[in-house]
C-alpha distance (Angstrom), angle and dihedral (degrees) to the residues before:
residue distance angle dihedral
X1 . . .
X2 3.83 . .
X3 4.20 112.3 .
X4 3.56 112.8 -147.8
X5 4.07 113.0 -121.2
X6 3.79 118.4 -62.9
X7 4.06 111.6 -95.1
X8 3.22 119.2 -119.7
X9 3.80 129.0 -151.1
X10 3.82 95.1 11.0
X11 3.88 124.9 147.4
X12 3.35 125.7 -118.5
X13 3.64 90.0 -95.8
X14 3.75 92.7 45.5
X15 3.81 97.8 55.0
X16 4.06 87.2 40.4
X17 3.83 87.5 63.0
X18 3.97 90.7 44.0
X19 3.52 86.2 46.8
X20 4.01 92.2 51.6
X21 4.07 93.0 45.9
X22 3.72 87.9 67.2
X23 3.52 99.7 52.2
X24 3.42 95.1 92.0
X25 3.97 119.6 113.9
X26 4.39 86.7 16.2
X27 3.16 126.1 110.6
X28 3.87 88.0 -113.7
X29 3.42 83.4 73.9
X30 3.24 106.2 45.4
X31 3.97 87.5 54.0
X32 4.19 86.2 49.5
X33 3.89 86.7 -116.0
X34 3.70 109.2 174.8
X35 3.57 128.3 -160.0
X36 4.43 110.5 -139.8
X37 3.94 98.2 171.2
X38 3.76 135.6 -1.8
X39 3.75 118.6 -175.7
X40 3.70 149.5 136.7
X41 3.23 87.0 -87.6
X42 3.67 114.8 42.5
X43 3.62 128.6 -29.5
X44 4.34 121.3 -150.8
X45 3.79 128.5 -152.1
X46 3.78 136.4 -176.1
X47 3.76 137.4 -153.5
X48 3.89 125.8 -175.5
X49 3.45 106.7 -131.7
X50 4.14 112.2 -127.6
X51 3.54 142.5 135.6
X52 3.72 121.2 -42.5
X53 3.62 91.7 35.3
X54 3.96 93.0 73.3
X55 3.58 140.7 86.7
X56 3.71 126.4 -115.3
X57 4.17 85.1 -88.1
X58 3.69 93.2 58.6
X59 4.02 92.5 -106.6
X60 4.08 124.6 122.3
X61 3.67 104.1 -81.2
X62 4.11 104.8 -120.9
X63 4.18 83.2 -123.4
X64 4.10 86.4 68.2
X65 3.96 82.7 47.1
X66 3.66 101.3 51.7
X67 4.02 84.7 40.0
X68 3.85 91.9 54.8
X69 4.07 96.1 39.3
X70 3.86 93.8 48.1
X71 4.01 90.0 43.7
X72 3.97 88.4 53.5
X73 4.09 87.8 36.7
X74 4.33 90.0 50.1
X75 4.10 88.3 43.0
X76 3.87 91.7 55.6
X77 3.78 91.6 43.4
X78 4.12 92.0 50.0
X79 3.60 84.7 49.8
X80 3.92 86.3 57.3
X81 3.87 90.6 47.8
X82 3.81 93.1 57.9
X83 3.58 108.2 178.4
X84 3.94 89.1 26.1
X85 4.02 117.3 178.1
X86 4.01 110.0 -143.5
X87 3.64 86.4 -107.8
X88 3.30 89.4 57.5
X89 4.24 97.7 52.7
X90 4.08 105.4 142.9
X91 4.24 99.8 -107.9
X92 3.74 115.0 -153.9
X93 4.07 100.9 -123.9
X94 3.50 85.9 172.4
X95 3.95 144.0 37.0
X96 3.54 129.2 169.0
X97 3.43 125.2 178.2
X98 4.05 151.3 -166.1
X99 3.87 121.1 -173.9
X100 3.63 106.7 -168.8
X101 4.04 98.4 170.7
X102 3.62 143.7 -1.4
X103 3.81 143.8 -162.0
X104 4.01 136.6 -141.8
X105 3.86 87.9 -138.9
X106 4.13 160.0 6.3
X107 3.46 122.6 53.8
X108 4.40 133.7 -30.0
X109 3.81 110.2 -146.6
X110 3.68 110.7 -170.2
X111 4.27 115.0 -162.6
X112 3.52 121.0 -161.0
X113 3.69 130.2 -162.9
X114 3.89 127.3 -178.8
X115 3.69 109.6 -123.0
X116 3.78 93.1 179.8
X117 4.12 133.4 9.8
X118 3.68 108.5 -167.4
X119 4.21 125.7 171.1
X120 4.16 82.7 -105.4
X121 3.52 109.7 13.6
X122 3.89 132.9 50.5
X123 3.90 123.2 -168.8
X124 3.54 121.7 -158.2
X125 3.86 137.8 179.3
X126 3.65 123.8 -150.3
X127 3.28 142.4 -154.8
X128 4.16 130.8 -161.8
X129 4.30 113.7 -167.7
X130 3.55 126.3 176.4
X131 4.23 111.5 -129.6
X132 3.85 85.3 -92.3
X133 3.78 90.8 56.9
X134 3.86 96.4 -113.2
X135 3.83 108.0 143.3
X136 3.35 117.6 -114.3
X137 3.83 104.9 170.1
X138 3.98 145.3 5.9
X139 3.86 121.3 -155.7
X140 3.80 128.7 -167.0
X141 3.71 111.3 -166.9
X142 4.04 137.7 165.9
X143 3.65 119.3 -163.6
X144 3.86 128.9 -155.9
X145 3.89 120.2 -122.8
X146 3.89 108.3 -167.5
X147 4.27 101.5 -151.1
X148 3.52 121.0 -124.3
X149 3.81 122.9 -97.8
């Protein structure tokens, strides 16, 4: 897959939108993951919740969870990497996480915030709500950069 040159100077917005053309052909997109913000500081993403993404009770299966959180978690973490070679894409090496509800329906929205940007190594915390706002998950995740050269 060839990835068009890294933008530079884009909002939050801006680079969400980039971020969403390429979805395409992932398996973000094939779960209808959609990138809202992706910044320095945090980067948001939504999924509608619908069939094929449940378990055999009708609730969100915790794979569509993990998939949404590290999506978010990755977007924040590119946003770090500004002017990011694919060789260079932020891997998750590490994911740990809590669910602590879940719902049969509406919408996920997964925040991310970056607890630590290192030159290798980028933490991030995440956050899963329902559209109410109830908490449905929390996601600690560290993602490897490999360095140029």
């Amino acid at each position: 897959m060839k990835i068009d040159p890294w933008p530079t100077e884009l909002s939050p917005r801006e680079l969400a939108a980039w971020l969403n053309r390429r979805l395409d052909g992932t398996l973000m997109g094939h779960l209808g993951i959609r990138v809202v913000e992706a910044g320095k500081e945090r980067a948001v993403a939504e999924l509608p919740v619908r069939s094929g993404l449940l378990t055999l009770t009708g609730h969100v299966h915790t794979g569509t969870m993990v998939s949404l959180a590290d999506t978010t978690a990755t977007c924040a973490a590119i946003a770090i990497c500004e002017g990011w070679k694919p060789e260079r894409f932020p891997v998750a090496i590490a994911l740990s996480i809590q669910i602590v509800g879940n719902v049969q329906q509406g919408i996920l929205r997964a925040e991310s915030a970056i607890a630590h940007a290192g030159r290798t190594l980028i933490a991030a915390e995440t956050r899963i709500t329902s559209d109410s706002g109830r908490l449905l998950a929390i996601m600690n995740s560290t993602h490897f950069v490999r360095q140029q050269g």
